[in-house]
C-alpha positions in Angstrom: 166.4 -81.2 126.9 170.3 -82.1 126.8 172.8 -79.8 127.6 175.2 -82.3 129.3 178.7 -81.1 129.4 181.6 -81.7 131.4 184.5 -79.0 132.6 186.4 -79.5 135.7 185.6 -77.4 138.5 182.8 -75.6 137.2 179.4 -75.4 138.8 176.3 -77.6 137.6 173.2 -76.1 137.0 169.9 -77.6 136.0 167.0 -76.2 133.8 163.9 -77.1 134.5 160.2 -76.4 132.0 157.1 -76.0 134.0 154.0 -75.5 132.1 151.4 -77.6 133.8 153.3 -80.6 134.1 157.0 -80.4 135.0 160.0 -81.4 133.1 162.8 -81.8 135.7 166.5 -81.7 133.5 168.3 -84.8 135.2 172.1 -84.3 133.5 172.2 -80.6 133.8 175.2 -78.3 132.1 178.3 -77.1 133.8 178.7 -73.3 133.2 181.2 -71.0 134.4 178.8 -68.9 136.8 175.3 -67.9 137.6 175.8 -65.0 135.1 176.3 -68.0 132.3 173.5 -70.0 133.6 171.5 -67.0 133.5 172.7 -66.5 129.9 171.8 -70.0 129.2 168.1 -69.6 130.5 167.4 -66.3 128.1 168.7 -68.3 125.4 166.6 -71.5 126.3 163.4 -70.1 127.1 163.5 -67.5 124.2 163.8 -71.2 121.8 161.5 -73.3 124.2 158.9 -70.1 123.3 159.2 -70.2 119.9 158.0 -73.8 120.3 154.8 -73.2 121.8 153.5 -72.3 118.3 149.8 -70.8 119.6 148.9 -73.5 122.3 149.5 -71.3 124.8 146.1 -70.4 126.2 144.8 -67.8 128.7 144.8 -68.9 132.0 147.9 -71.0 131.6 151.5 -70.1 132.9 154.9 -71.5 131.6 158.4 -71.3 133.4 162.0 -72.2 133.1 163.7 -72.6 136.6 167.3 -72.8 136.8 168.7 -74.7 140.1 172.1 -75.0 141.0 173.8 -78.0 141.7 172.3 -79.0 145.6 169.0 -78.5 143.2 168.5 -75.1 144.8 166.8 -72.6 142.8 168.5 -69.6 141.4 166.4 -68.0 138.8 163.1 -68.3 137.4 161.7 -67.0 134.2 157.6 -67.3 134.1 155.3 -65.7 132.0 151.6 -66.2 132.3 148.2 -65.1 130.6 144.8 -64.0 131.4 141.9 -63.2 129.4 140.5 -59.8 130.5 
């Protein structure tokens, strides 16, 4: 995942996939503010969902973290399922 961008001035934030095994974003994106980096993560983990294309299984969980730029995490979307 490459959203590597470059505006002076403006914060860095990292998005980060864990589903089991992480996927840590090493170049990041520089957005205006958390409220854009928030935006960004909605946006992200609605396509990264579409993606899973039925191998997500009960009992398994999926997240998107977003970290700022000392790596310090801001927000997380998780979702998770269970068979009942």
């Amino acid at each position: 995942m490459c959203f590597a961008l470059h505006f002076p001035d403006m914060p860095r934030y990292y998005f980060n996939v864990l589903n089991g095994t992480a996927s840590f974003d090493d170049e990041g994106v520089e957005l205006q503010d958390d409220e854009a980096a928030w935006r960004q993560a909605t946006t992200t983990a609605g396509e990264l969902l579409k993606d899973i294309d039925g191998k997500f299984r009960p009992d398994q969980e999926w997240s998107l973290e977003v970290t700022d730029a000392r790596r310090k995490p801001i927000y997380v979307i998780s979702i998770s399922a269970q068979k009942k």
